[in-house]
C-alpha positions as CSV (number, residue, x, y, z in Angstrom):
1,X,15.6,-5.9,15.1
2,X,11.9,-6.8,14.2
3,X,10.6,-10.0,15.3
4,X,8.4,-11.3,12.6
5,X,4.7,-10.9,12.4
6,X,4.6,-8.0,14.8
7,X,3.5,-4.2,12.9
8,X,5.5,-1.2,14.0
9,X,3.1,1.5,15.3
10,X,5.8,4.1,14.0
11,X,4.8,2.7,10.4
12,X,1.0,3.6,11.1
13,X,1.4,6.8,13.2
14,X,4.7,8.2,11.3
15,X,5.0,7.0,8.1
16,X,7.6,5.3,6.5
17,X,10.5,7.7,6.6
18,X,10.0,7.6,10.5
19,X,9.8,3.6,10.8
20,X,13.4,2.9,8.7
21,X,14.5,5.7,10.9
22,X,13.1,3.6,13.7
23,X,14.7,0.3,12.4
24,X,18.3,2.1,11.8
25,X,18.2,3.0,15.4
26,X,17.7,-0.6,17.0
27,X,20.1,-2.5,14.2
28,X,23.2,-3.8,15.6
29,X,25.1,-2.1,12.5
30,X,25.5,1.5,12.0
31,X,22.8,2.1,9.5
32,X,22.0,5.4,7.8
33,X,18.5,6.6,6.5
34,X,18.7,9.1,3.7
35,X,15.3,10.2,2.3
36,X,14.3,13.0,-0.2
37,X,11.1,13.5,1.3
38,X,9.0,12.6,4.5
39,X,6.0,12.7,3.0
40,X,3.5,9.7,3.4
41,X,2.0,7.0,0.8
42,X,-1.1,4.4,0.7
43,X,-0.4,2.1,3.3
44,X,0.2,-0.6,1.7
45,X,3.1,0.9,-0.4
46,X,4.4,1.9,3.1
47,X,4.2,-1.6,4.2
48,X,5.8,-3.4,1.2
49,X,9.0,-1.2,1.2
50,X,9.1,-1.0,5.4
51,X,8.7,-4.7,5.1
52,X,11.4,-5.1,2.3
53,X,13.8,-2.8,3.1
54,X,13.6,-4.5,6.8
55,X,13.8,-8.0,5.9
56,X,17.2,-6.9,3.3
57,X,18.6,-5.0,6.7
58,X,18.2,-8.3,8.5
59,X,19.9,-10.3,5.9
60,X,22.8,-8.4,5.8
61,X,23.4,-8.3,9.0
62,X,22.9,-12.2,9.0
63,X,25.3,-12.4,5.8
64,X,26.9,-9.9,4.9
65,X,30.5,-11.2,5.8
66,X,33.0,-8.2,7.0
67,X,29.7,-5.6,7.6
68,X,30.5,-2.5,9.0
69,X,27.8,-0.4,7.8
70,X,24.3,-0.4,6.5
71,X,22.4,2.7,4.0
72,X,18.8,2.7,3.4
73,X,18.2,5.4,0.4
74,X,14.4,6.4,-0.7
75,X,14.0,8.9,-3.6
76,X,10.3,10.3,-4.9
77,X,9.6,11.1,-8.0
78,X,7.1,9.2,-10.0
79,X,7.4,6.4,-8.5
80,X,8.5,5.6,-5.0
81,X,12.5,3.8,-5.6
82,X,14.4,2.8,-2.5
83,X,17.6,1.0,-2.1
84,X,19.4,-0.8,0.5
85,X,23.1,-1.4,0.5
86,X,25.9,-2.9,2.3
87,X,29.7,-2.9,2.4
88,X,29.8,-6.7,3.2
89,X,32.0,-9.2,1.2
90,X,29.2,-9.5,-1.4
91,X,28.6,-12.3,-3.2
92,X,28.1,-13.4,-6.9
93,X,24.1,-13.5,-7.4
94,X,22.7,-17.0,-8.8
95,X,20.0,-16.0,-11.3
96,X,18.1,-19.3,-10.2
97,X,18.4,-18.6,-6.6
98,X,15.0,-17.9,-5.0
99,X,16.1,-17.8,-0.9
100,X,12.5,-17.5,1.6
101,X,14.0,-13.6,1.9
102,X,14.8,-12.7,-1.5
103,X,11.2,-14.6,-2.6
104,X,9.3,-12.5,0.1
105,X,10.7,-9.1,-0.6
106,X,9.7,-9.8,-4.3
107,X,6.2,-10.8,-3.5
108,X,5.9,-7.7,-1.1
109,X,6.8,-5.1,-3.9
110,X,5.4,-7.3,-6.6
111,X,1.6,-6.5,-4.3
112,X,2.1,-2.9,-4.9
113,X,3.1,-3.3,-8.6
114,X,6.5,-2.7,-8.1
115,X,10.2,-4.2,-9.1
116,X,13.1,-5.5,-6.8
117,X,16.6,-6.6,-8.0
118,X,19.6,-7.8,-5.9
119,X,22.9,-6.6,-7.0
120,X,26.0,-8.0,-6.0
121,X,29.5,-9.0,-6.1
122,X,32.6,-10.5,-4.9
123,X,34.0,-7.5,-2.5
124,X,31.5,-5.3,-3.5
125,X,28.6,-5.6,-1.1
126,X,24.8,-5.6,-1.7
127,X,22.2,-3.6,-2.8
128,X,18.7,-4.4,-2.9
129,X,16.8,-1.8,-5.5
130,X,13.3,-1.3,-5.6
131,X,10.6,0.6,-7.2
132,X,7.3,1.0,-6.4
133,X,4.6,3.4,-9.2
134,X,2.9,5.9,-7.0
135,X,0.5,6.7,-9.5
């Protein structure tokens, strides 16, 4: 997993596609990487998701009660939307709760003008949804 603070060189010499691929490969959890294109973005939209999506990885593998697998999805089209999702226990989502995790993943893709929302049930896993314009 990535210890805080330090930048993946894959993110800078590969782009993003290749650092979540990076990430999937060192997580403890089988984690899959599906993306529609491998195409790169500004760097700081490539920093907010890769730093998102990592951060969501780590917390449900820290969590996610009953894990057994992990899926990172990023789709292009107008704007940049990825998604990561669990098949954890899930849990029921607190409108008011504002966790260090949850608060920096907003903040990242809140930088780049994007939206995040955590979805979430009892037995139904997690998914973390973002969208970031590209335009």
């Amino acid at each position: 997993m990535l210890a805080a603070g330090i930048y993946p060189t894959v993110l800078v010499d590969l782009g993003l596609v290749d650092a979540l691929r990076s990430l999937a490969r060192h997580c403890p959890v089988p984690t899959g990487v599906e993306a529609d294109s491998n195409g790169r973005y500004e760097s700081a939209i490539e920093t907010a998701v890769y730093f998102c999506c990592s951060e969501a990885v780590q917390n449900a593998v820290k969590h996610a009660v009953g894990l057994t697998g992990i899926s990172i999805h990023l789709e292009r089209g107008d704007d940049l939307r990825f998604e990561v999702s669990d098949d954890g226990a899930g849990f029921v989502v607190d409108a008011g709760y504002t966790g260090h995790g949850l608060a920096n993943m907003r903040a990242r893709v809140l930088s780049v003008g994007g939206t995040l929302t955590l979805v979430s049930a009892a037995g139904q896993g997690t998914r973390v949804i973002g969208r970031v314009p590209l335009s």
